[in-house]
N, C-alpha and C positions, 0 to 999 in steps of 0.2 A: 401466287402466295395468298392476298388477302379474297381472290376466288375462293380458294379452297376452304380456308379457315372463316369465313362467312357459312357455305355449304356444310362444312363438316360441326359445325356450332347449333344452326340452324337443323339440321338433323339429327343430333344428340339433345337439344332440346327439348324436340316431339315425342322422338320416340320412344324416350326415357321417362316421359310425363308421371306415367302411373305404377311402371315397374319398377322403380328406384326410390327409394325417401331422402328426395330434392336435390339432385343429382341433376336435374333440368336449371332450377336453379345454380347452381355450379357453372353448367355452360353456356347459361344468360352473362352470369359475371365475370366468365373469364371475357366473354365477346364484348360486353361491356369495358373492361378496364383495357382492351388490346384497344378496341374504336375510341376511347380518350384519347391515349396517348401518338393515334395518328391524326386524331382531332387538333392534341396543342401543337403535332409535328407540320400538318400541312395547311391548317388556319379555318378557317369558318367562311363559306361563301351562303352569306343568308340571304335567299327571296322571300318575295312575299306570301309566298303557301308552306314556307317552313313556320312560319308564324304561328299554322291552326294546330301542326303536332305536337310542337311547345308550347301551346297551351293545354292542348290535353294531358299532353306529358306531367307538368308542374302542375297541373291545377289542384290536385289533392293534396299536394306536398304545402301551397304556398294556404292554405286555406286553412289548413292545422299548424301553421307557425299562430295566428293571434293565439287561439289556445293554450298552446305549450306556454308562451310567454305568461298568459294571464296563472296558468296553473302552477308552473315555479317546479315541481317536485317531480315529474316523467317527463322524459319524451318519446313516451309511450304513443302521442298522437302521431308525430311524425313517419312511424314504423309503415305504415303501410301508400303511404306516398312516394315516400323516398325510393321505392319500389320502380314504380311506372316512370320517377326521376332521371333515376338511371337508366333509363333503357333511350334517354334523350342521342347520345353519342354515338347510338347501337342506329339511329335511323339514317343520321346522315352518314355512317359508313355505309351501310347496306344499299343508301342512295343513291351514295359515289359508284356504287359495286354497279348496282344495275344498267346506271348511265354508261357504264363503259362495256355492258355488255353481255353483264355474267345473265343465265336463265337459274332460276330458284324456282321454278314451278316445277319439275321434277324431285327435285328433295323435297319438298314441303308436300308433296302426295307420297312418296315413299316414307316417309318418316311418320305420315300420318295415319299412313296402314297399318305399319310395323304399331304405332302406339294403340291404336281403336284393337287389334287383336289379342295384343299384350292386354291391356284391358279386359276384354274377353278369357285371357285366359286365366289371367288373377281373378276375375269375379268368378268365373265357374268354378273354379280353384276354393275358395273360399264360401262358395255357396252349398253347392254340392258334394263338393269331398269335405270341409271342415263342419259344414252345416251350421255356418254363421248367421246370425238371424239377417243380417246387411253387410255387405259387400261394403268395406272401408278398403282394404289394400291399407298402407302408409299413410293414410289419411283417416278422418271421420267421415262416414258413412255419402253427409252430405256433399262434402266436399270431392268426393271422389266422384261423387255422380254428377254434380257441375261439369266436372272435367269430361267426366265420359262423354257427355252432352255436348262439351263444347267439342269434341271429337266426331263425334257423330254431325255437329254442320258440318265443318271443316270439310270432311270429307263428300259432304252431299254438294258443297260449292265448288270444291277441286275437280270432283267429277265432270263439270263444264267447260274444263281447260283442255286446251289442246296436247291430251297424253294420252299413251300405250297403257296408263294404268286405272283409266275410266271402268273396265269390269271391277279389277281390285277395289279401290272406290266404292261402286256400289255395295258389295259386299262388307267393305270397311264402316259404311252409313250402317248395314245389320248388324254388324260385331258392335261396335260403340253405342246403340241402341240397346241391343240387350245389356250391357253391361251394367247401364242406365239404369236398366228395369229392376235388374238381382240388386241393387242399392237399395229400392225402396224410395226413392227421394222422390217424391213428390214434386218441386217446384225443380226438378231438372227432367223428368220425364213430360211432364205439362206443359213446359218450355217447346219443347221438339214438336207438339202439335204446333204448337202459334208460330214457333218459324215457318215450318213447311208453310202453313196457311196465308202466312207474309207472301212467301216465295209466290204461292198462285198467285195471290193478288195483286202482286209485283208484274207477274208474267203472262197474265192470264191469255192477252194475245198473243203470246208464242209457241206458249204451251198443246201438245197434243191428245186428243180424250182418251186414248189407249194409253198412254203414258200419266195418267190422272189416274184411271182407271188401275191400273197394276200398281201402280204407287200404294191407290189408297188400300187395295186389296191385300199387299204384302205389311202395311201398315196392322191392319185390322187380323191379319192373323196372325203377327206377332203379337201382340195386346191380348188375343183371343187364349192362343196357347198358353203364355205365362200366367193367364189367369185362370186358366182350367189343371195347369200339371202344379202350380205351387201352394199349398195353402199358405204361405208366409204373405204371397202375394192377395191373395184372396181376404188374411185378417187385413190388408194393409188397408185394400179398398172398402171391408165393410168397416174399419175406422173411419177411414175420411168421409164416408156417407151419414156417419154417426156424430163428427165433428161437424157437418153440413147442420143436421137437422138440429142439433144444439143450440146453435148459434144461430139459426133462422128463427127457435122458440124463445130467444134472447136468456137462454141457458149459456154462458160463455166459461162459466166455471167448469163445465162438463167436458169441452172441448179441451185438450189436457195444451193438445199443442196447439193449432190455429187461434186458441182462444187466449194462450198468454201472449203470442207473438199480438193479436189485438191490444190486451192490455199495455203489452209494453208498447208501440206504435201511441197507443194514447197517451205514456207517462213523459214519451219522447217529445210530443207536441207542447207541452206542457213546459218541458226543460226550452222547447224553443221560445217559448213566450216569456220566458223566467229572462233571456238577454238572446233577442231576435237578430243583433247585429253579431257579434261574436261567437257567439252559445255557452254551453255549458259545462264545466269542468268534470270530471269525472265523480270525484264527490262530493258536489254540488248535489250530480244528478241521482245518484244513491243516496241521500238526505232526504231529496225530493220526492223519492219513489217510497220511502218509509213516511213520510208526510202521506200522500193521496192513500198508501193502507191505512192508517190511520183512522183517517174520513172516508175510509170504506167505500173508495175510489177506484182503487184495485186489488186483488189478493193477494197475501203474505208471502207465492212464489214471488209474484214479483218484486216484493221491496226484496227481496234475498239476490239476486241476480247482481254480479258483480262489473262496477262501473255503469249500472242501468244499462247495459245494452241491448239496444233494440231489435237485434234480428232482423234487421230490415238494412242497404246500404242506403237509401232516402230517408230514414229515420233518423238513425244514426248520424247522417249529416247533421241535417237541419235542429237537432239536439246538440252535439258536440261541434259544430260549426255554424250555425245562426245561418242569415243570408248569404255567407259566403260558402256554407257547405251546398247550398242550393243551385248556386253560380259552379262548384268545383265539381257537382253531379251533370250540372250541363255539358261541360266541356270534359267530360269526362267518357261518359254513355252516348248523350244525345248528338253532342255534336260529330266524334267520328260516323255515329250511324248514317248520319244526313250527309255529310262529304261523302263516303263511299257510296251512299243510295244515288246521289246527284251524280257521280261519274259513273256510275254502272248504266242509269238512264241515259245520259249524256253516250258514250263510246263502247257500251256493253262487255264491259271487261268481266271478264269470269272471277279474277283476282279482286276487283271492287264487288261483285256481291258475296262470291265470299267472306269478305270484309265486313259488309252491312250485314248479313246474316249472322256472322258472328258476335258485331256487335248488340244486335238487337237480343240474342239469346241471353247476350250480360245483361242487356236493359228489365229483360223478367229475372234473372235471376237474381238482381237484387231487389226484387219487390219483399220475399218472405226472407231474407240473409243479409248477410253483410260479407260475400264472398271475396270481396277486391283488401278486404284487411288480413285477410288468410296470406300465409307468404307465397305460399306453389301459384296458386290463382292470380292474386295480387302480381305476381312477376309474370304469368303467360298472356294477361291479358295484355299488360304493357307491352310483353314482346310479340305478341301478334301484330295489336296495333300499329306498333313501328314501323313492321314489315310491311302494309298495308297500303302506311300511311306512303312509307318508299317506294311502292310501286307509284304510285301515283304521281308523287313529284319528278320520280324520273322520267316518265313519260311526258309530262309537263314541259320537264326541263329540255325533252329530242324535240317537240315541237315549238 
């Protein structure tokens, strides 16, 4: 019973990702509120490496309580913690599940095929039959290509496991790629370089040159094609060459997007200096961003931008969270990247770099965003992690 309904959760989760609006979510919460209540039914047996998941788990959550308190009137900070909070009960079931024997590497490749082609078929759907300038699906543009991206590891790490579905896989890395590309998003298709480029330099003594070689060549000609059959794709890149030179001629005004996400990054640091230990209230930090317009610090989009947000999730911390938002991005990004890097080095599990690959893809993707306060994002990163983090304690826990 609690096989199944792990496996059937777990695969309605993925595969639902992008063709449903939060419908993933839905089957994070149901597995969520079923793994409480066997939680308070058969008790809590804590070691000491449940310790690093409950911290990553809380640490956003526990970091936006000073705030809330200091700010009195939302708890609007807590929304996006409480997220990866919940997914605490979801690990030690999934823990208990493994130790006793269930295999989830089969579901979590079929579910992640099914979702990288669903993808594929909503972006083309929306690309070329509606003739949308950016592939959003149920989401914003950006946000849908996170996901796509985070679809596209997923699947290039699965492909390592011991399964009958490594061709699909492969293919699944192309569908979730392109899906990527018809978004347009920028910091999720630039992402997918620097993983792959991780993975070499992770693997480079395993690695094969004919398997380097077609990699990069099937790389280079999907980037080649999209940008010779789309002009959508074509204005995108002669923008960002356009925001490049802008802002190398310290023209940042001209740069419509890189250069506000600059400004606001700077109005952020600012708000961190204003209370280094706690941070910054919301409109505190929208006072403070019409102050530096003012003193012609930055421009009038950005004192208009609401709650100052930084477009950035390092920003935005360290703004609205002072030195603990600092502390809750370590344990947040950094530190599951480094446990799953360290066991994947350590016993070469395909499921640990999956893991690190996935997380390192969040660790860029929140360089230009703030994707972990989105709720679809915000809840799969948690729920990935979990599973992750589960594989590893249960294995821990047979030796």
């Amino acid at each position: 019973m609690n096989n199944k309904i792990t496996k059937t959760s777990i695969f309605l989760t993925i595969s639902l990702l992008l063709i449903t609006p939060g419908f993933s979510v839905v089957a994070v919460g149901l597995l969520t509120l079923y793994s409480s209540v066997k939680l308070i039914k058969n008790g809590l047996n804590l070691n000491k490496f449940d310790i690093i998941p409950l911290i990553t788990l809380s640490a956003y959550f526990l970091s936006n309580l000073p705030i809330t308190i200091i700010d009195g009137d939302t708890l609007r900070y807590l929304d996006a913690g409480i997220r990866a909070l919940l997914c605490i009960p979801m690990y030690f079931f999934i823990k208990n599940e493994i130790s006793k024997g269930a295999n989830l590497d089969n579901t979590l490749c079929t579910s992640t095929i099914l979702a990288s082609f669903g993808a594929l078929a909503f972006a083309f759907y929306q690309f070329f039959i509606l003739n949308m300038p950016r592939v959003d699906g149920f989401l914003f543009s950006i946000n849908f290509g996170y996901l796509a991206a985070a679809l596209a590891i997923l699947s290039f790490g699965l492909s390592f496991t011991q399964t009958r579905f490594k061709y699909y896989l492969y293919l699944s890395v192309v569908a979730a790629t392109v899906a990527t590309i018809l978004t347009l998003t920028r910091g999720a298709i630039l992402t997918l370089l620097f993983v792959f480029i991780l993975f070499f330099i992770v693997n480079v003594r395993k690695i094969k040159f004919k398997q380097t070689l077609v990699f990069t060549l099937i790389s280079f000609l999907l980037v080649s094609v999209s940008y010779q059959f789309s002009p959508r794709i074509q204005e995108r890149v002669d923008f960002t060459i356009f925001e490049i030179s802008s802002i190398a001629s310290n023209n940042i005004h001209a740069a419509a997007s890189s250069g506000g996400r600059l400004q606001l990054w700077y109005a952020a640091v600012e708000a961190f200096k204003h209370n280094p230990i706690w941070g910054t209230t919301y409109s505190e930090r929208e006072s403070l961003n019409i102050e530096l317009f003012k003193e012609g610090k930055v421009d009038e989009w950005t004192s208009t931008v609401p709650r100052g947000h930084a477009h950035s999730q390092y920003f935005e911390a360290i703004a609205s969270n002072g030195t603990l938002g600092i502390l809750a991005i370590f344990a947040m990004l950094i530190l599951p990247f480094g446990v799953f890097l360290n066991d994947y080095r350590k016993i070469g599990s395909p499921i640990s770099q999956t893991g690190y690959l996935f997380a390192f893809g969040f660790i860029i993707f929140c360089l230009t965003e703030a994707p972990l306060q989105a709720n679809l994002i915000g809840t799969f990163y948690g729920f990935m992690v979990a599973i992750f983090y589960a594989y590893i304690a249960a294995k821990r826990a047979k030796n």
